[in-house]
N, C-alpha and C positions, 0 to 999 in steps of 0.2 A: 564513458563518463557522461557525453551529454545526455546518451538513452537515461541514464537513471536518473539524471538533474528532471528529464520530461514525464516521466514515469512519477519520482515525486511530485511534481509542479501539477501533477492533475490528481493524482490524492490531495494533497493539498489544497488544491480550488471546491474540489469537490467538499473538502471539509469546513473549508473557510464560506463556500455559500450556504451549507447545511445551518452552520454556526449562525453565521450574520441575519441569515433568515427566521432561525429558530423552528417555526411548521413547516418551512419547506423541507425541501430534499434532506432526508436523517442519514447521519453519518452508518456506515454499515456496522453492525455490532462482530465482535470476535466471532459469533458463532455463524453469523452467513457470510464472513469472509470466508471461513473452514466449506461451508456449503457448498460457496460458490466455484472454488477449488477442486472440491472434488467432481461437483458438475463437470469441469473442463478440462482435468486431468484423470485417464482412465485407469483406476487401479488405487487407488488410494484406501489402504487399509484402514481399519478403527483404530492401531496405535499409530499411523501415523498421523490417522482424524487428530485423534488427542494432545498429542505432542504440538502438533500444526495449529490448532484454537487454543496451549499455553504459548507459542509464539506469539500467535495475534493479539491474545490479552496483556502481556508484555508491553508490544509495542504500542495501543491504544492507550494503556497508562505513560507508557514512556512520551509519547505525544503531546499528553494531555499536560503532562510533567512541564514537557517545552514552551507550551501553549502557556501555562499558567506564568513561568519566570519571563517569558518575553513582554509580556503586560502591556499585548498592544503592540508593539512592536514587528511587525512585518518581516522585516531581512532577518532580525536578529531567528523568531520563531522559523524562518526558511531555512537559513544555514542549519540550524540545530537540524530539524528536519530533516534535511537532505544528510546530515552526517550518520541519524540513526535510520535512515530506510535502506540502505546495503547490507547495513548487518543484520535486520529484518529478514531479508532476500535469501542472503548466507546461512541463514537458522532452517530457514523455512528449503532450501536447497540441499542441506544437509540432510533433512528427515525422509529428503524422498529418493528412489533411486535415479540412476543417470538417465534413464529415459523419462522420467517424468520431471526430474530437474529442467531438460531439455523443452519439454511441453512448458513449463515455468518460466520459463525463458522465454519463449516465444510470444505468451500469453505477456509477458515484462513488457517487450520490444513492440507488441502491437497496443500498448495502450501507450508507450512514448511516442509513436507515429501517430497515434489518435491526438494526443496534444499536443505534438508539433503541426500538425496540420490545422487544429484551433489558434495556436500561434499565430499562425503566419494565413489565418483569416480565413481557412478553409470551413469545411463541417466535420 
């Protein structure tokens, strides 16, 4: 559970300094999440491309959904957040098989180490 509270906590920075910034850092669109996915996961078919960029579009409205009702609001837009990026995970885990679910996984766990280690003041 904390891997995926770390895993959102850096989408969400990531989103929230794109946001706050406006020209800086642009949040990634459905389709170079789908990109970037398949960059790093070897095997990913064109229906599971497609199925895997409706997940992503989903959850970027669903986000923006949370974004908009929290109105400012910090913990309240985190918790939402954190409640819909599992089942994100779970869609997108679904559409692939168990050895690329596993790659997904791992690709998960190394970006919650990546900000647990920003955390706790590392690089």
């Amino acid at each position: 559970m904390k891997k995926l509270a770390l895993v959102f906590a850096l989408v969400l920075g990531i989103s929230a300094v794109s946001f706050a910034q406006g020209g800086g850092r642009m949040r990634m669109t459905p389709k170079s999440q789908t990109d970037t996915l398949k960059a790093h996961i070897a095997g990913i078919t064109d229906d599971q491309s497609t199925k895997i960029l409706a997940v992503y579009e989903a959850a970027g409205k669903q986000r923006d959904s949370i974004r908009q009702a929290a109105n400012g609001d910090r913990p309240t837009m985190m918790a939402g957040m954190m409640k819909a990026q599992p089942i994100t995970d779970a869609k997108i885990k679904a559409i692939l098989t168990a050895d690329q679910a596993a790659a997904y996984q791992k690709m998960v766990d190394a970006r919650a180490a990546q900000m647990k280690a920003r955390m706790q003041g590392g690089n």
